[in-house]
N, CA, C and O atoms as a GROMACS GRO file, in nm:
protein
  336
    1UNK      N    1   8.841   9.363   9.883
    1UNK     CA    2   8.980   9.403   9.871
    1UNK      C    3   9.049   9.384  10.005
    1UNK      O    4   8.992   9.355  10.110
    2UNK      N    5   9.202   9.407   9.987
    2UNK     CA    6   9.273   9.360  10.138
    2UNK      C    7   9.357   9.508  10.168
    2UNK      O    8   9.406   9.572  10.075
    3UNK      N    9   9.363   9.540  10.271
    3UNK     CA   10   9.350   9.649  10.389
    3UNK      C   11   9.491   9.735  10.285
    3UNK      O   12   9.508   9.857  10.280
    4UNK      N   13   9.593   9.608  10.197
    4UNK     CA   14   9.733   9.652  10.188
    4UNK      C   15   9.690   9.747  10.037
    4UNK      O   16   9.736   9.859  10.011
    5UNK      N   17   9.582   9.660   9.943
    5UNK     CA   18   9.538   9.698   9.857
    5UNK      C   19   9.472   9.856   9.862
    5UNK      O   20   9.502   9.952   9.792
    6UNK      N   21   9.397   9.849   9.944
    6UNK     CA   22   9.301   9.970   9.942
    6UNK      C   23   9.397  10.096  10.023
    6UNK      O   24   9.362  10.214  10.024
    7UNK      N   25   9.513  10.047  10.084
    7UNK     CA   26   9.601  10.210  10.129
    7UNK      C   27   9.722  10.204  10.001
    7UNK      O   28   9.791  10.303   9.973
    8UNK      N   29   9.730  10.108   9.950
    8UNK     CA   30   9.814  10.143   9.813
    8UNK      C   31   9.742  10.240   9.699
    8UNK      O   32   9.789  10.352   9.681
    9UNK      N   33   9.644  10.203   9.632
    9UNK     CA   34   9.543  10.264   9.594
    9UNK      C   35   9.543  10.363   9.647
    9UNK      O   36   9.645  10.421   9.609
   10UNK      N   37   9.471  10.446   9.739
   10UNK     CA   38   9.456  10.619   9.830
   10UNK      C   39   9.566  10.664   9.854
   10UNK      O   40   9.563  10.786   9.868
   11UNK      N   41   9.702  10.602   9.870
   11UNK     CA   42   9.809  10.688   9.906
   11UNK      C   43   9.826  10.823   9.860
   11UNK      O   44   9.861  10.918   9.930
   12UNK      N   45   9.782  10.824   9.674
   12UNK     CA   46   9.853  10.948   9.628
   12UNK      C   47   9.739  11.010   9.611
   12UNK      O   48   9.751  11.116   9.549
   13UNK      N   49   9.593  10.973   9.656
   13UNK     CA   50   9.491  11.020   9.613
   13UNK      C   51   9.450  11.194   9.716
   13UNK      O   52   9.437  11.195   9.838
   14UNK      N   53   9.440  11.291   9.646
   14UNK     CA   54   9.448  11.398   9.767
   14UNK      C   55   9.259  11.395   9.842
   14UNK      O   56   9.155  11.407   9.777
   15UNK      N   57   9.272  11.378   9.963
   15UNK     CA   58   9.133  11.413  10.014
   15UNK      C   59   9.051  11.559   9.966
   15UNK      O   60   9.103  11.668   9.942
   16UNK      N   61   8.922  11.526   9.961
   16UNK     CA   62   8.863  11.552   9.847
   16UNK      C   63   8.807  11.557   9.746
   16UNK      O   64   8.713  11.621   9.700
   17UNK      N   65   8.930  11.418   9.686
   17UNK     CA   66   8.917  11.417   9.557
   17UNK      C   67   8.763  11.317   9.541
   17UNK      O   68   8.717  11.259   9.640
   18UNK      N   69   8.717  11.312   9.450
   18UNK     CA   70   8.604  11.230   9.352
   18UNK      C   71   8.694  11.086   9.309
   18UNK      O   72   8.771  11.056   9.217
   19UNK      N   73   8.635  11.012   9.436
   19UNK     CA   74   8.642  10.826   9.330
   19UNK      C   75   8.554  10.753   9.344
   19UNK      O   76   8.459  10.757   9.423
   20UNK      N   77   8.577  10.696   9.281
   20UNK     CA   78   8.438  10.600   9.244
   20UNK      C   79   8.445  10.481   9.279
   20UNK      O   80   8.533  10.435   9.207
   21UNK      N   81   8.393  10.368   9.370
   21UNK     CA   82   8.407  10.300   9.449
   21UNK      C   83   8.288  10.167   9.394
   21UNK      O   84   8.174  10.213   9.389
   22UNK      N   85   8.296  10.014   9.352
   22UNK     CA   86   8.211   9.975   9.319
   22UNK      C   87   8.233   9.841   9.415
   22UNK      O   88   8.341   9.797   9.454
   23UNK      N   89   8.115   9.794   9.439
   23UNK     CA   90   8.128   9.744   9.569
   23UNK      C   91   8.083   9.548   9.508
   23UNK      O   92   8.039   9.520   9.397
   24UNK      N   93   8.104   9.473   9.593
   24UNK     CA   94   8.058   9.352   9.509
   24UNK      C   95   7.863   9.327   9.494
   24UNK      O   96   7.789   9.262   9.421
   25UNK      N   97   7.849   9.415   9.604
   25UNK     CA   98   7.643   9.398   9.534
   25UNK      C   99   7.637   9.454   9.399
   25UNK      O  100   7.528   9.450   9.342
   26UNK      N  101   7.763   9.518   9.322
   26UNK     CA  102   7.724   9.606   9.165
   26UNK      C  103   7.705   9.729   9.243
   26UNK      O  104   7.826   9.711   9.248
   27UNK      N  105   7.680   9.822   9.301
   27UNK     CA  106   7.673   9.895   9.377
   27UNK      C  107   7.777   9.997   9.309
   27UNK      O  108   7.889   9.950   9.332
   28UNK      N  109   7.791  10.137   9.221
   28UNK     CA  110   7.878  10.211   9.197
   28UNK      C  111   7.840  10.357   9.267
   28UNK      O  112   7.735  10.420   9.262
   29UNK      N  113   7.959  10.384   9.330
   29UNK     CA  114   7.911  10.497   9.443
   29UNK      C  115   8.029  10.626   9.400
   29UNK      O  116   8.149  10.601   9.411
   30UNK      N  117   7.977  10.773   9.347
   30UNK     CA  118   8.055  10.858   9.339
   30UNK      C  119   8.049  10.918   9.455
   30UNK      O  120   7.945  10.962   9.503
   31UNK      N  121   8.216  10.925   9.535
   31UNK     CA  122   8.179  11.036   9.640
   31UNK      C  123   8.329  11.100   9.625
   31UNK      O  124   8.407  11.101   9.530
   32UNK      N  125   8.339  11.158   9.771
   32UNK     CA  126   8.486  11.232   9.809
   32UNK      C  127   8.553  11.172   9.890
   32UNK      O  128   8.500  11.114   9.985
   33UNK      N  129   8.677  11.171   9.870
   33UNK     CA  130   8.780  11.034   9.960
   33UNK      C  131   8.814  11.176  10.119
   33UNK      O  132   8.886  11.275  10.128
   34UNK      N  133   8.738  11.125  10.191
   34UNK     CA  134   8.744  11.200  10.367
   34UNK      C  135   8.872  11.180  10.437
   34UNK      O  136   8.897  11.271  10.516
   35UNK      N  137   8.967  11.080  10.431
   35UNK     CA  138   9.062  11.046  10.488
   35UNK      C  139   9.162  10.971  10.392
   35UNK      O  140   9.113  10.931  10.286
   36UNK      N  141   9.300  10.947  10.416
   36UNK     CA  142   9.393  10.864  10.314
   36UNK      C  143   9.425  10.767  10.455
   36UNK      O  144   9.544  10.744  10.480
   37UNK      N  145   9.347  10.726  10.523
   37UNK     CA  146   9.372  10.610  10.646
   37UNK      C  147   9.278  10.504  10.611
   37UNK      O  148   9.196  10.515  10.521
   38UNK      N  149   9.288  10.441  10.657
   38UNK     CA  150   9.168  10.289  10.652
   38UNK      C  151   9.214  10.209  10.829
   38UNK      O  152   9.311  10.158  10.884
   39UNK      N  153   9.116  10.231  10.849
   39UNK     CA  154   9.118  10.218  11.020
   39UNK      C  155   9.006  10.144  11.081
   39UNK      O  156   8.883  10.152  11.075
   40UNK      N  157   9.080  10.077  11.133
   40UNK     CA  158   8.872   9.983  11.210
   40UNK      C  159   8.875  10.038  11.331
   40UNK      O  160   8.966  10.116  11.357
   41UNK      N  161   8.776  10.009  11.426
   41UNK     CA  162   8.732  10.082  11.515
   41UNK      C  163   8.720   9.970  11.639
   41UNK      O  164   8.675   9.861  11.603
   42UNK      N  165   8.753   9.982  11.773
   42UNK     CA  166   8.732   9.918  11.853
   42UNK      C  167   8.661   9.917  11.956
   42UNK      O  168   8.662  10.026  12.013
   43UNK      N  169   8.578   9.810  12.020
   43UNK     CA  170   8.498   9.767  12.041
   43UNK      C  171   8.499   9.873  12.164
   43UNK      O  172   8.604   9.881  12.227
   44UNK      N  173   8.391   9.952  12.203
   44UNK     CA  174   8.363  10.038  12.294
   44UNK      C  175   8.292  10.024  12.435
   44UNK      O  176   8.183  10.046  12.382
   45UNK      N  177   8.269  10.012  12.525
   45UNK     CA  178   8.209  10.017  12.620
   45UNK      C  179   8.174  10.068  12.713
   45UNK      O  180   8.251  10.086  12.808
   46UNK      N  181   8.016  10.118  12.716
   46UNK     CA  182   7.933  10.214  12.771
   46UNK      C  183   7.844  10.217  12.888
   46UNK      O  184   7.807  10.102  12.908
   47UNK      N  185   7.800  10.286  12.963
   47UNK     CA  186   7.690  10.243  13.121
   47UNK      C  187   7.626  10.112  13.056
   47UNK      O  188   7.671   9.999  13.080
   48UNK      N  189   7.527  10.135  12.980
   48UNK     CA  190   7.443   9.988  12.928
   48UNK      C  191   7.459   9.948  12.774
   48UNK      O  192   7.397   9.857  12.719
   49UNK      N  193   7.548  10.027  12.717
   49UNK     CA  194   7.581   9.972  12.588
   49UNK      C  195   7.716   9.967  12.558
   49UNK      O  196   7.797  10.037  12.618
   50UNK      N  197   7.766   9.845  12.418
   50UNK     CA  198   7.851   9.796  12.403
   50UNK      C  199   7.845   9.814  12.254
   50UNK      O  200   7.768   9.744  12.189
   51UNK      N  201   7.926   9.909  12.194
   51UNK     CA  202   7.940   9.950  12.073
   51UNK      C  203   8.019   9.844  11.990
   51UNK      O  204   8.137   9.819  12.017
   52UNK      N  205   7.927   9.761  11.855
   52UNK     CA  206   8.075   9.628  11.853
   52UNK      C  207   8.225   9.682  11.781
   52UNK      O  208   8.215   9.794  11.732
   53UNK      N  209   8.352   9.621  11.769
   53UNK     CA  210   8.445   9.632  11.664
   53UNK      C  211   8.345   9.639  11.537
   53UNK      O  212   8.235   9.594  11.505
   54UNK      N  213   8.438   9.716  11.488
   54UNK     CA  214   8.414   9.772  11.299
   54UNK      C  215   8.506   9.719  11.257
   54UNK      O  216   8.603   9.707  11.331
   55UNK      N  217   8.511   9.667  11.120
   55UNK     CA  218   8.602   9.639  11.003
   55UNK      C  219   8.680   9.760  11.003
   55UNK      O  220   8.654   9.858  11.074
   56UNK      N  221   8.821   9.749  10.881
   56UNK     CA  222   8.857   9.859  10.864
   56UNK      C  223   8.784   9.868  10.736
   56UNK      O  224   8.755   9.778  10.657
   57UNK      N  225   8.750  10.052  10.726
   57UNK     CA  226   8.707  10.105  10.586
   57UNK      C  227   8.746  10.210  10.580
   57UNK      O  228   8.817  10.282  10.651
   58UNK      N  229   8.680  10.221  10.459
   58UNK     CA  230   8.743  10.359  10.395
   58UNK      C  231   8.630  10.495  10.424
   58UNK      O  232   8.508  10.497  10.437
   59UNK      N  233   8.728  10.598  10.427
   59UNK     CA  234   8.546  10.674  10.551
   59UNK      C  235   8.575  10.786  10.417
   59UNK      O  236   8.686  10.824  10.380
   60UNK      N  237   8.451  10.825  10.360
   60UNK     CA  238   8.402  10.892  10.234
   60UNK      C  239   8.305  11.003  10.264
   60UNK      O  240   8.266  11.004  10.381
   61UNK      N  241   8.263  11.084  10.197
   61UNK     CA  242   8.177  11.175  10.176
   61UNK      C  243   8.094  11.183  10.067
   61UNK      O  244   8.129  11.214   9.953
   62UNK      N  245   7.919  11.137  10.126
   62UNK     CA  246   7.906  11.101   9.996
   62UNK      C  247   7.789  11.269   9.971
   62UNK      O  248   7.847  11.372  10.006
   63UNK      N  249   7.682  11.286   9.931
   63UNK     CA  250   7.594  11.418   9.907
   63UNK      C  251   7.607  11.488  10.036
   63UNK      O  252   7.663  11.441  10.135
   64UNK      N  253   7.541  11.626  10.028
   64UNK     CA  254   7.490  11.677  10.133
   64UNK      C  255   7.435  11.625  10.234
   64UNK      O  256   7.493  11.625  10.343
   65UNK      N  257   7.324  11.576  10.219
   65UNK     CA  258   7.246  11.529  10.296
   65UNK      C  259   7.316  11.381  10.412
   65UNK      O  260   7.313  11.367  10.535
   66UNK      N  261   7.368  11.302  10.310
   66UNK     CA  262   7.446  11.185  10.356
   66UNK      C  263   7.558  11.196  10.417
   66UNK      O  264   7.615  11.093  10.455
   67UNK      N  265   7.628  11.349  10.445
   67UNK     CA  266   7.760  11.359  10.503
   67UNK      C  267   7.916  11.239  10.490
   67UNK      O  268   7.984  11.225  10.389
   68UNK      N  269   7.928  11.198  10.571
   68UNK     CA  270   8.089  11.122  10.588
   68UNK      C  271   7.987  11.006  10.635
   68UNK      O  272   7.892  11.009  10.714
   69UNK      N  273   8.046  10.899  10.555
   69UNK     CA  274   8.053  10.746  10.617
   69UNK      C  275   8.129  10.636  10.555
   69UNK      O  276   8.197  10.643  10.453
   70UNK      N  277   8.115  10.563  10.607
   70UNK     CA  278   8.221  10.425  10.598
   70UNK      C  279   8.198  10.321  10.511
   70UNK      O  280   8.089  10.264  10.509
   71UNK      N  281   8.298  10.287  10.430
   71UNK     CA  282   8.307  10.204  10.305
   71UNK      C  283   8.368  10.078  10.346
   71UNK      O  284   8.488  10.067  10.321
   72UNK      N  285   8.318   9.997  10.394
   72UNK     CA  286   8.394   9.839  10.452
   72UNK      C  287   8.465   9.826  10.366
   72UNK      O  288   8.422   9.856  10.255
   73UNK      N  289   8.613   9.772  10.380
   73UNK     CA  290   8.694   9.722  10.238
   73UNK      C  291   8.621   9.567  10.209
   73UNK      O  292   8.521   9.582  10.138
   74UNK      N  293   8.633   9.493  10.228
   74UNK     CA  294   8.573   9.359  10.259
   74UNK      C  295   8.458   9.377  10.108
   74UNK      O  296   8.459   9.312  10.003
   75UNK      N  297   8.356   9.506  10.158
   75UNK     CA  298   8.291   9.501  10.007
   75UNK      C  299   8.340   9.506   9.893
   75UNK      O  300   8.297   9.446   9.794
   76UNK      N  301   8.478   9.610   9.898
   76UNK     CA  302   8.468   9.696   9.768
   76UNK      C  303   8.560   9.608   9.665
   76UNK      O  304   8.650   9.537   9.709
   77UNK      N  305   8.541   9.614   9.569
   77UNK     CA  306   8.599   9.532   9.464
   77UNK      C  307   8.715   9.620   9.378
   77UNK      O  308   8.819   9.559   9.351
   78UNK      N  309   8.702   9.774   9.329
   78UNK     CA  310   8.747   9.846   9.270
   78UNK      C  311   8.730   9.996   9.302
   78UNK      O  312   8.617  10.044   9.298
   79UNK      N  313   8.844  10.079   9.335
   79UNK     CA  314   8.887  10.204   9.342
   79UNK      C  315   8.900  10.292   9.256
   79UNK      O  316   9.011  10.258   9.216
   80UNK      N  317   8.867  10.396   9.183
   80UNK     CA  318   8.906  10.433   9.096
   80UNK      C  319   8.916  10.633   9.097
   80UNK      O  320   8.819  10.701   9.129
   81UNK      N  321   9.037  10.686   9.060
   81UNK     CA  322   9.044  10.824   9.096
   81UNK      C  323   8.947  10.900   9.001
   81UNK      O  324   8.970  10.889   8.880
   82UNK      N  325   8.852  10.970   9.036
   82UNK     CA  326   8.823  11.014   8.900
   82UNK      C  327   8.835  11.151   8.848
   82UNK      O  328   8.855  11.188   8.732
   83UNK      N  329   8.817  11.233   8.976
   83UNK     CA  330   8.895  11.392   8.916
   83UNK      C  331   8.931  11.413   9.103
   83UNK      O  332   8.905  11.346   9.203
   84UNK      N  333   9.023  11.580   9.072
   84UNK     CA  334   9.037  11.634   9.180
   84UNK      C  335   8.911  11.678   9.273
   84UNK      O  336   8.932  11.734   9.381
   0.00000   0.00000   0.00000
């Protein structure tokens, strides 16, 4: 999907909420939408390390255990709201 697509889509979506995200490996992922931003990350630099640029994605919440992480748009094929 393209960066304009995927913040049209989340605009009205309230964080929180449950969507369902299917990615082009077939990959269908229920989680919680963490942010209504889609933001890439820039390239960092450290004493001996060099953190690279990130795509922009969509940053989610998926179980307990798995906390908050990042949904590349680039993968995802389809958005979908599914409850509050």
């Amino acid at each position: 999907m393209k960066l304009e697509e995927v913040e049209d889509i989340i605009k009205n979506i309230p964080i929180g909420a449950k969507i369902q995200i299917i990615q082009k490996s077939g990959t269908i992922m229920d989680v919680r939408l963490s942010s209504n931003k889609v933001n890439e990350t820039s390239e960092k630099h450290y004493e001996n390390i060099t953190v690279p640029k990130l795509p922009p994605a969509l940053l989610v919440n998926g179980h307990i255990r798995q906390g908050n992480y990042r949904v590349d748009i680039e993968d995802i094929v389809k958005i979908a709201w599914v409850e509050e």
